[in-house]
C-alpha positions as CSV (number, residue, x, y, z in Angstrom):
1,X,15.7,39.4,-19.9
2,X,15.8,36.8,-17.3
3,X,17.1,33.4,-18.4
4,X,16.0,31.2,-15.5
5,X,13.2,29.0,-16.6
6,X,9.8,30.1,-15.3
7,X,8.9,29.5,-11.6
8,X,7.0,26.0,-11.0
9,X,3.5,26.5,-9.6
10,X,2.3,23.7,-6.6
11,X,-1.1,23.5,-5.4
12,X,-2.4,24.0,-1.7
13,X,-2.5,20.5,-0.5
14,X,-5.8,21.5,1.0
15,X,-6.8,21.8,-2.9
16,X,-8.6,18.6,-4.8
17,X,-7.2,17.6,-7.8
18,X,-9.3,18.5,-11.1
19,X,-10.0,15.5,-12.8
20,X,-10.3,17.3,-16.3
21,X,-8.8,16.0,-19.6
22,X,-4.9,17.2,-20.3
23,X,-4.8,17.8,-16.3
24,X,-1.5,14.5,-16.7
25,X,-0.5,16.4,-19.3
26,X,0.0,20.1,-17.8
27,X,1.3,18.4,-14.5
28,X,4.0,16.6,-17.0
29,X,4.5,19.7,-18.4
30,X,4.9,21.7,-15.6
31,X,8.0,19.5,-14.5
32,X,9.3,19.8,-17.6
33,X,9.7,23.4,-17.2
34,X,6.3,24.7,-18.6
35,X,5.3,25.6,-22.1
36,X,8.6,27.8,-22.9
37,X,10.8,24.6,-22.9
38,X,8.2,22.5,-24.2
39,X,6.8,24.0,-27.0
40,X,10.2,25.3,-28.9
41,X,11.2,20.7,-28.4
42,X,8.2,20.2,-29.9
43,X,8.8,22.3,-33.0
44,X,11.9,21.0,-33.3
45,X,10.4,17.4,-33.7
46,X,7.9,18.5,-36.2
47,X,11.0,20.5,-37.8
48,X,13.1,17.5,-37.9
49,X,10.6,15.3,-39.1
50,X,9.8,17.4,-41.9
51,X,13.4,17.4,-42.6
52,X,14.0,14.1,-42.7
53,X,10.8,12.8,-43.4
54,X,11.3,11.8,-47.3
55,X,14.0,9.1,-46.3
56,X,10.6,6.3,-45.1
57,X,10.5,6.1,-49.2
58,X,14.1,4.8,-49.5
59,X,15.3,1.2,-49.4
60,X,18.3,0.0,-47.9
61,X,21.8,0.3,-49.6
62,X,24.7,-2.2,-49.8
63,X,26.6,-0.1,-47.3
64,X,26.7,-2.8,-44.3
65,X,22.7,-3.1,-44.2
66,X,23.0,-6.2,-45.5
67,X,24.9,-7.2,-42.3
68,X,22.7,-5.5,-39.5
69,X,19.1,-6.0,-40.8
70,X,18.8,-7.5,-44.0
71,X,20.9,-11.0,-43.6
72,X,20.9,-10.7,-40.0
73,X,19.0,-13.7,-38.2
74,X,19.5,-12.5,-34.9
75,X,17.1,-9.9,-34.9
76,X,14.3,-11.7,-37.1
77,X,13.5,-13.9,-33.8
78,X,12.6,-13.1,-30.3
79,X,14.2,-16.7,-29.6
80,X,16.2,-17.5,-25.7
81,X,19.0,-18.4,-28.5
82,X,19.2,-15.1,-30.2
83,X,18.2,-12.6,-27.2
84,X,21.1,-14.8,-26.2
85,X,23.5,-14.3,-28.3
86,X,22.6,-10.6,-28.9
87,X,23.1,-9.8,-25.0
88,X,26.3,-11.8,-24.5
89,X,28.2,-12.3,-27.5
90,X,30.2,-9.5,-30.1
91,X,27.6,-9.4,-33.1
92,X,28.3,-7.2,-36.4
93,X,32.4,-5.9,-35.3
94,X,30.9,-4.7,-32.3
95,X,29.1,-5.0,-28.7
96,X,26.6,-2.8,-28.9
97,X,23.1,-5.3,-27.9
98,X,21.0,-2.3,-27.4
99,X,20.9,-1.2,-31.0
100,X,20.7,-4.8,-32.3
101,X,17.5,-5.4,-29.9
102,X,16.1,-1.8,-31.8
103,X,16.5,-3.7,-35.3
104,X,14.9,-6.7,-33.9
105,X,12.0,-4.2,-32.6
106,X,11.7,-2.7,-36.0
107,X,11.5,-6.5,-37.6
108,X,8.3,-7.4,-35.3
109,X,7.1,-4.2,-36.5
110,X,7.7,-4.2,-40.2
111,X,9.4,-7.3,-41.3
112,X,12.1,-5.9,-44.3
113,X,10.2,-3.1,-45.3
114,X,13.0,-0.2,-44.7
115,X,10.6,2.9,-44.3
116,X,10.0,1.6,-40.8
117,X,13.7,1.2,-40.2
118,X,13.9,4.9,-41.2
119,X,11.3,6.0,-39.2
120,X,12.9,5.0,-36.3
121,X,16.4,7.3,-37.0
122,X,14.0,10.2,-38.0
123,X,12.3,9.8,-34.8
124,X,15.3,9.3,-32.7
125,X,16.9,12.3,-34.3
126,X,14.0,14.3,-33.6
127,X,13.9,13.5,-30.1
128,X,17.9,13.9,-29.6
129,X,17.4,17.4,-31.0
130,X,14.8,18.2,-28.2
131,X,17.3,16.8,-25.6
132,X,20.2,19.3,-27.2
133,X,17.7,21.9,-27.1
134,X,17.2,21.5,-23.2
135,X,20.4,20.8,-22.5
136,X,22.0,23.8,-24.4
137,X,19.5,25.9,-21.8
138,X,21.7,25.7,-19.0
139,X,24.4,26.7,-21.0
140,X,23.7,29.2,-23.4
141,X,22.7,33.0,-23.1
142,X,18.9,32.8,-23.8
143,X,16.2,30.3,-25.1
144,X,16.3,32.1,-28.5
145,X,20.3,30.8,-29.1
146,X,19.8,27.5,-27.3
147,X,16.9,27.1,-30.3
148,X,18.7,28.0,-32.5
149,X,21.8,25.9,-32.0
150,X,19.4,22.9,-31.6
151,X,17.4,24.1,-35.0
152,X,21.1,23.7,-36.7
153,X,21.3,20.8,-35.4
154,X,18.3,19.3,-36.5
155,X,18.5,19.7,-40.0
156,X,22.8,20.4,-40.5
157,X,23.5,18.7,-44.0
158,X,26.4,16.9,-42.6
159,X,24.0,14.3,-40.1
160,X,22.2,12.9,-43.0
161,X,24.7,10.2,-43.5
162,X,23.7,9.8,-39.5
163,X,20.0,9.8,-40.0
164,X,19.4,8.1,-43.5
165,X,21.9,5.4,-43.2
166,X,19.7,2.2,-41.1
167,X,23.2,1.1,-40.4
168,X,23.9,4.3,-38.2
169,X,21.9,3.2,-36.0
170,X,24.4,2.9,-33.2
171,X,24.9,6.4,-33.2
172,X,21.7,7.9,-33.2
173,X,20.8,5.3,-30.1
174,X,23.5,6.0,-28.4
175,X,23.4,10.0,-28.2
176,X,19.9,9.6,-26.8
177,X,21.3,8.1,-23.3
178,X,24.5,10.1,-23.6
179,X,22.3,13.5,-23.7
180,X,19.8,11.9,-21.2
181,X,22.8,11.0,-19.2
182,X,24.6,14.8,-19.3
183,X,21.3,16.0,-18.6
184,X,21.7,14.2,-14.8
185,X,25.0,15.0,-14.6
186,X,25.3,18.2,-15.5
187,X,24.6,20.2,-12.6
188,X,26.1,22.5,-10.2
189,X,24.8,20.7,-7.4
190,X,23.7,16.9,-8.1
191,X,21.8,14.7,-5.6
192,X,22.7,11.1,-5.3
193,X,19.5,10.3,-7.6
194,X,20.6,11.9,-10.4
195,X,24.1,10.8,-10.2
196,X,22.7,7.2,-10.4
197,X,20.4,8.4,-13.3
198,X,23.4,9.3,-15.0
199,X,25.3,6.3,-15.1
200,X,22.1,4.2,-15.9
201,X,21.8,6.4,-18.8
202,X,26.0,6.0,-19.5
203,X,25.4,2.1,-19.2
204,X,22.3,2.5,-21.8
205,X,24.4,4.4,-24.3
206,X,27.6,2.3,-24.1
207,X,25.6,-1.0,-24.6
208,X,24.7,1.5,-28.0
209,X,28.2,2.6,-28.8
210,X,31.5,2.4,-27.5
211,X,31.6,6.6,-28.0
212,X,29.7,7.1,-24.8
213,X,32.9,6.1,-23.1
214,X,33.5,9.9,-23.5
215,X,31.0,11.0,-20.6
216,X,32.7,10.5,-18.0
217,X,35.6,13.2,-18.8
218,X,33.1,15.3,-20.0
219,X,31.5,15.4,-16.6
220,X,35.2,15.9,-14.7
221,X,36.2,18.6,-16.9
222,X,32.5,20.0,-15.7
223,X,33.3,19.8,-12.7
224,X,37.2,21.2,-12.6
225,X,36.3,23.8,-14.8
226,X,32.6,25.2,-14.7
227,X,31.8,24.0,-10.9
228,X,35.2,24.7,-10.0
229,X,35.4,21.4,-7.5
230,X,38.3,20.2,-6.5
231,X,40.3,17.0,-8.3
232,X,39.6,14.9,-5.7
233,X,36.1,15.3,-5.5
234,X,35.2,15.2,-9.1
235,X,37.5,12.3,-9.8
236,X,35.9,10.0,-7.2
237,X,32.7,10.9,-8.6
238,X,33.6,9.7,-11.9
239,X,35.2,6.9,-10.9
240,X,32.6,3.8,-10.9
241,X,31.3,5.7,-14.4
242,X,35.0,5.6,-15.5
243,X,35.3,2.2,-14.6
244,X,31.7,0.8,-16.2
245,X,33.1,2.7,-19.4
246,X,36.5,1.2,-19.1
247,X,35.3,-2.5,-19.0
248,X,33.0,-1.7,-22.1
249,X,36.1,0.3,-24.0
250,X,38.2,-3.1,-23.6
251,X,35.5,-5.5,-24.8
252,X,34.8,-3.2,-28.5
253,X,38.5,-3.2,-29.0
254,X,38.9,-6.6,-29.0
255,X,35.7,-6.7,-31.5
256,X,37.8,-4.1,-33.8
257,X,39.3,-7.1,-36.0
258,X,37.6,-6.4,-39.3
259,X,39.7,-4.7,-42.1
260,X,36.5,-5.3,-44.2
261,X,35.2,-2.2,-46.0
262,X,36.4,1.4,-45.9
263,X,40.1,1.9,-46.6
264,X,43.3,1.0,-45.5
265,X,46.0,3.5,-46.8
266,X,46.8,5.3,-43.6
267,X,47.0,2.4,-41.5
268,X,50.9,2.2,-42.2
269,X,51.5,5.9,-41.1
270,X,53.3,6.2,-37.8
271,X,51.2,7.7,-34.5
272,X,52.8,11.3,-35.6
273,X,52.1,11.3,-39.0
274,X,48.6,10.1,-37.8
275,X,48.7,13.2,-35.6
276,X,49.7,15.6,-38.5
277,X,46.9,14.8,-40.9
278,X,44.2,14.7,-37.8
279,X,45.7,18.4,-37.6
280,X,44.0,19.0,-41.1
281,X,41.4,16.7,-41.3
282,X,39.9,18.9,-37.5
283,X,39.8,21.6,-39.8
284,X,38.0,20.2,-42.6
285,X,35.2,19.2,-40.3
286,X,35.0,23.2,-38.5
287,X,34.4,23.6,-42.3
288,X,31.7,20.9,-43.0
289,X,30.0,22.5,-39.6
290,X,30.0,25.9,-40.9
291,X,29.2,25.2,-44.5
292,X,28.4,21.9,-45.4
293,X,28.9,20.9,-49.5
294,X,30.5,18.1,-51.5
295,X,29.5,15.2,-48.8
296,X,30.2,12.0,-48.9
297,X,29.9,8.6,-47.6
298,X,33.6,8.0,-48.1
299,X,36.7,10.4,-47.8
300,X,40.1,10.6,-49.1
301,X,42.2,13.4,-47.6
302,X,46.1,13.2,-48.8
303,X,48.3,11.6,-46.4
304,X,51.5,12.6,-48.0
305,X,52.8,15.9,-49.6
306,X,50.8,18.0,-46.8
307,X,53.3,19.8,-44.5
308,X,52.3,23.6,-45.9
309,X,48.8,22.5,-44.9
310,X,49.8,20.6,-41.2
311,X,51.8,24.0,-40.7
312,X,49.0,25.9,-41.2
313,X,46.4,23.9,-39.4
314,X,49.0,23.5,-36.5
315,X,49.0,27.7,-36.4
316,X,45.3,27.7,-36.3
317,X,45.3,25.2,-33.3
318,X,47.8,27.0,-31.1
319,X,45.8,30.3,-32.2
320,X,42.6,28.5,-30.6
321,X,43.9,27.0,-27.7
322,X,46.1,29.9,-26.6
323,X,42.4,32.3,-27.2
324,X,40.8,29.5,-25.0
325,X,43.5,29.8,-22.4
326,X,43.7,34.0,-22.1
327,X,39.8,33.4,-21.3
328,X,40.0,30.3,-19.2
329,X,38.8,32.5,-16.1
330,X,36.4,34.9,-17.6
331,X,34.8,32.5,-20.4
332,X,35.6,28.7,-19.1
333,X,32.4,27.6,-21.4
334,X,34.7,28.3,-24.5
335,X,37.5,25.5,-23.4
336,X,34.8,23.3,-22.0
337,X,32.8,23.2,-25.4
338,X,36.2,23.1,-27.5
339,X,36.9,20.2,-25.3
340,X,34.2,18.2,-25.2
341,X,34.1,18.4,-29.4
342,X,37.7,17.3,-29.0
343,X,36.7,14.1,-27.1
344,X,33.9,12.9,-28.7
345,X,36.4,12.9,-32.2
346,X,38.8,11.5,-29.9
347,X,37.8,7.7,-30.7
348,X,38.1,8.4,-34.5
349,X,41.0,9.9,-34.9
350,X,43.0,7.0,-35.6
351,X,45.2,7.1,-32.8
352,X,43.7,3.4,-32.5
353,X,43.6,2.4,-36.4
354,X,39.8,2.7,-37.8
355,X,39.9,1.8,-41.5
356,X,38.3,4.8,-42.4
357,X,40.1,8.6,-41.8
358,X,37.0,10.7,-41.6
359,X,33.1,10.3,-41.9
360,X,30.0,12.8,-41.7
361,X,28.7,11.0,-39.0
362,X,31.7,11.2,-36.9
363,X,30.2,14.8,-36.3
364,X,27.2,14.1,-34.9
365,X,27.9,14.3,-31.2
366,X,31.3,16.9,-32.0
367,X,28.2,19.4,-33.4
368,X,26.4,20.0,-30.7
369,X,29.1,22.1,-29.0
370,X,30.2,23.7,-32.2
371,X,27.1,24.7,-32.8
372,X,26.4,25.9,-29.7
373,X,29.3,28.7,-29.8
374,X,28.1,29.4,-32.9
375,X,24.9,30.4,-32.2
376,X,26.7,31.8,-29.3
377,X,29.1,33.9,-31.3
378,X,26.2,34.9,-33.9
379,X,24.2,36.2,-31.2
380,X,27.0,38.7,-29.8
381,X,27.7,39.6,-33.4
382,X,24.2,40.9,-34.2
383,X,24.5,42.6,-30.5
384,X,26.9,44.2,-31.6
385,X,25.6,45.5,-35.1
386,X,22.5,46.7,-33.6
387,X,24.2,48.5,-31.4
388,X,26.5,50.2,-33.8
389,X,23.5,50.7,-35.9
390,X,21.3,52.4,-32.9
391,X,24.3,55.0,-32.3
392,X,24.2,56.1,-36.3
393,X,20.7,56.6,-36.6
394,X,19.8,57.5,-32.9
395,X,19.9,61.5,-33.7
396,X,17.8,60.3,-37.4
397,X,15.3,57.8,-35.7
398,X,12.8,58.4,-33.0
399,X,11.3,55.3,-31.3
400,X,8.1,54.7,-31.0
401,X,7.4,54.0,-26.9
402,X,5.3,51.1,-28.2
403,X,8.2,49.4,-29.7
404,X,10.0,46.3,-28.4
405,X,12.5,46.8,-26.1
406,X,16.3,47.3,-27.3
407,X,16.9,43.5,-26.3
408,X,14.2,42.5,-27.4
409,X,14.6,43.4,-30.9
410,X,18.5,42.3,-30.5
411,X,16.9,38.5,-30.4
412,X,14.3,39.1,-33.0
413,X,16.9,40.2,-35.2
414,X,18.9,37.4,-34.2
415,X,16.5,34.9,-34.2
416,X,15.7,35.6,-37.8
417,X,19.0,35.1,-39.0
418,X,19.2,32.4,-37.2
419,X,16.1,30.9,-39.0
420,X,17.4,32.1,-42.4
421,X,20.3,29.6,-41.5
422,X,18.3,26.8,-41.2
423,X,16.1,27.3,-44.3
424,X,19.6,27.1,-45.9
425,X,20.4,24.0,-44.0
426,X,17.1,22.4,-44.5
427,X,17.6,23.1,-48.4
428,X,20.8,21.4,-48.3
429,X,19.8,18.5,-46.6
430,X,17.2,18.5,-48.9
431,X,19.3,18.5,-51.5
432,X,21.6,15.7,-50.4
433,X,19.7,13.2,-49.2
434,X,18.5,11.3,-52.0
435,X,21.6,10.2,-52.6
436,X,20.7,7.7,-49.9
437,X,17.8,6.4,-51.6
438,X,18.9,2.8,-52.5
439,X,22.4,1.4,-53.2
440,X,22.5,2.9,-56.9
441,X,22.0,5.9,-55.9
442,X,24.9,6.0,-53.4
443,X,27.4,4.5,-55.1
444,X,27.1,6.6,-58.3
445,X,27.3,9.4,-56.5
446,X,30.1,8.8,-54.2
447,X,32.1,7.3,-57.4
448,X,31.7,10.5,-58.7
449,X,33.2,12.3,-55.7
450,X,36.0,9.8,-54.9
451,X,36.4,7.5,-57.9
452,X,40.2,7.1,-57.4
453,X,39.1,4.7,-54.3
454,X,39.2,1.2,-55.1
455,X,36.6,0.2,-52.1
456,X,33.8,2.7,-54.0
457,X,34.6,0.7,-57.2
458,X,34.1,-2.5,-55.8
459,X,30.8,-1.1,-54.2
460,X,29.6,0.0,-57.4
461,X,30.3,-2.9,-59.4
462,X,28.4,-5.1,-56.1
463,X,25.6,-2.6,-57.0
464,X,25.5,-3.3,-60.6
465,X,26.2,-6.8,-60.3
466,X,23.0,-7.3,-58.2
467,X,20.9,-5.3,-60.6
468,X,22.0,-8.1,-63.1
469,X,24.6,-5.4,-65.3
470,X,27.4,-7.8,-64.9
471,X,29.3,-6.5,-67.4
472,X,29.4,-3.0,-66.4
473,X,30.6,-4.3,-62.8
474,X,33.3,-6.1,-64.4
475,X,34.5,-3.2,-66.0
476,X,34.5,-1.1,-62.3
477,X,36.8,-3.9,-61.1
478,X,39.3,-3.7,-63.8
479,X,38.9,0.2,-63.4
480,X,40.1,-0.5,-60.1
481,X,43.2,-2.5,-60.7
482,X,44.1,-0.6,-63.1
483,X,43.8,3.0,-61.9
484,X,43.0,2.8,-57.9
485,X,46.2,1.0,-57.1
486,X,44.5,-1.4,-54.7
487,X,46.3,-2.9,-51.5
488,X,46.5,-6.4,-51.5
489,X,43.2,-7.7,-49.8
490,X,41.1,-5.5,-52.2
491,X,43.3,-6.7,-54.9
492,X,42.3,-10.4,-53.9
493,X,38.8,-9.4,-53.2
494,X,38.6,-7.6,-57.1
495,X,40.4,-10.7,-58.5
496,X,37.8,-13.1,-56.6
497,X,34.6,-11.4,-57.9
498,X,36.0,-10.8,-61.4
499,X,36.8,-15.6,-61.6
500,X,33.5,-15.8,-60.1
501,X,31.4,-13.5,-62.7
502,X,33.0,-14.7,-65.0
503,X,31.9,-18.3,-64.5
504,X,28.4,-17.0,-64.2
């Protein structure tokens, strides 16, 4: 079972060019690595978009929309003044022009009609999972777990928030050059083309996100501890990409100045209490990975009252890192891909206060590697079982020589469990995403899940107050003073909105 793409076919120079119809398209495709990488990227874009496809029926929600399409004015001109401002100056709590020039793409397109604002973060999704899928090639045992892992990814319950929220955006935009960028960099041996290919890509996906800042020690670890290069060499490699990310890092953090939204409890814990709930919080999201339920648009895991639970996580870690260690030498994919879902959480962590202590889409980019050892891992494991399986019934069972080969059947098996898996996913996400369908929608859900939060409150009563229920809002705001012990800026924000409805 070789696992080397297929060999490229040139023609004799001495040969003329057919000029048929689809002879661009098999030459593209023949760069691309011929039909076996093609076709399984192009299933997963028709998989994804029939995922995700319902959400072009939805309408915005009250869940920062209103800030980056529906009230914005910078992106319902193609004005010097806005293209401007948009290029230049911090918009929306962050500097991220690339995704504010995609709204303002989507607004020559289709004005305020949302469905065309979804379209683009299905399609965008779709293509990121064919860029996982062809990235995962290089690193994974065969084109069976590569799809596989990719599949998961595609249609994982947890990305929805990623996908079917207009305001995610950022994310979705920026993964596309970060993957595009990895897929340059990523090599045992680069040329000096690639390399530059790679930080145009970087530059692309940090004027998307600030996260991209994480490619750059991505690539070094790479190169330290897959390519085995020395630390000089990879660290002068990375340094003009380290440097283009480090100029970007400091202009976000000085956008970071908005305690708007979200919440705000944790951001009086100290940098080791921080650390201790992280502990727990890493595990939560290994659970959402493996199986996805009760998701949300807002969280709120305890801060206090936890030290059974940070003892236990903490024993899990060390358990994890010391495995990764004993197999450094013979299985240095498994602390690479540990690490790399490790830096891309990095940024939201808290270290540097966020007001928010974990969200789905945190795990968008943090997936792909997780997923990726577990497709791995399931892979081995049905190995394994066939084999145990062949040695019980070997004396019972004779073979028929027309029969598949022993490997063979090993990913067949596999690859059917594997598919089961993302029916189950696909239900799931199914399942959960109409909760995204309009502002209504999303706040009576999420009430449900985490009423005791004053911001989801306040978002509900917004809601109802816009659907003309003013009443009923009123009553979510004193539910909130009374029972969701509000800090003091939601406390004036409840106490505002209550005086003002009530003169209305």
């Amino acid at each position: 079972m070789s696992l080397a793409p297929p060999p490229q076919t040139t023609p004799s120079v001495s040969d003329k060019p057919e000029l048929k119809p689809g002879h661009l398209l098999r030459q593209v495709v023949e760069r691309l690595g011929g039909l076996r990488v093609v076709s399984p990227a192009c299933c997963l874009i028709l998989l994804t978009c029939a995922c995700f496809g319902p959400a072009i029926t939805y309408d915005f929600v009250n869940w920062d929309d209103p800030w980056y399409v529906v009230e914005n004015d910078l992106i319902k001109s193609w004005s010097l003044q806005n293209l401007s401002h948009i290029g230049t100056e911090i918009a929306i709590r962050n500097y991220a022009p690339l995704t504010l020039y995609s709204y303002l793409i989507d607004h020559t397109l289709w004005g305020l009609w949302p469905g065309g604002y979804h379209l683009t973060n299905i399609l965008l999704h779709a293509f990121n999972a064919a860029l996982v899928y062809t990235l995962l090639l290089r690193f994974v045992p065969n084109r069976t777990v590569a799809f596989i892992a990719a599949a998961l990814f595609a249609v994982h319950p947890v990305h929805v928030e990623s996908v079917v929220w207009i305001s995610s955006r950022k994310g979705l935009l920026s993964a596309t050059f970060i993957l595009a960028s990895l897929l340059c960099w990523l090599r045992s041996e680069r040329t000096t083309k690639q390399e530059l290919w790679g930080t145009g890509f970087l530059v692309l996906a940090l004027l998307s996100k600030i996260i991209a800042v994480m490619v750059p020690p991505i690539v070094l670890l790479y190169d330290l501890l897959i390519v085995r290069k020395t630390k000089s060499e990879s660290i002068v490699r990375q340094f003009v990409p380290g440097l283009i990310a480090a100029w970007l890092l400091i202009i976000n953090m000085s956008a970071q100045n908005s305690e708007l939204g979200g919440v705000r409890g944790h951001l009086d814990l100290s940098r080791l209490e921080i650390f201790q709930v992280d502990l727990v919080i890493l595990w939560q999201y290994v659970g959402m990975l493996v199986w996805p339920q009760n998701l949300s648009v807002l969280y709120d895991p305890p801060t206090t009252g936890i030290g059974g639970q940070v003892l236990l996580a903490a024993s899990g870690w060390l358990l994890v890192v010391t495995i990764a260690w004993k197999l450094r030498k013979r299985l240095p994919q498994l602390g690479w891909a540990l690490s790399i879902m490790l830096l891309f959480l990095l940024p939201v962590l808290n270290l540097f206060p966020i007001t928010t202590l974990m969200n789905d889409r945190y795990l968008y980019l943090p997936s792909i590697p997780f997923l990726a050892l577990l497709a791995t891992a399931g892979a081995q494991a049905v190995g394994w079982f066939w084999q145990r399986f062949q040695r019980t019934t070997e004396t019972q069972v004779k073979w028929d020589s027309s029969q598949l080969s022993d490997s063979s059947r090993v990913r067949w098996a596999f690859l059917m469990v594997g598919l089961m898996l993302v029916v189950l996913f696909t239900g799931k996400t199914a399942a959960y995403m109409p909760v995204w369908r309009n502002g209504m929608a999303l706040w009576t859900y999420t009430e449900q899940q985490v009423p005791q939060l004053a911001v989801v409150q306040i978002q509900m009563a917004n809601t109802l107050h816009a659907a003309g229920e003013t009443n009923a809002a009123r009553k979510h705001l004193q539910y909130a003073l009374e029972h969701c012990s509000p800090d003091e800026l939601d406390r004036q924000r409840i106490e505002q909105k209550l005086a003002d409805w009530q003169t209305n």
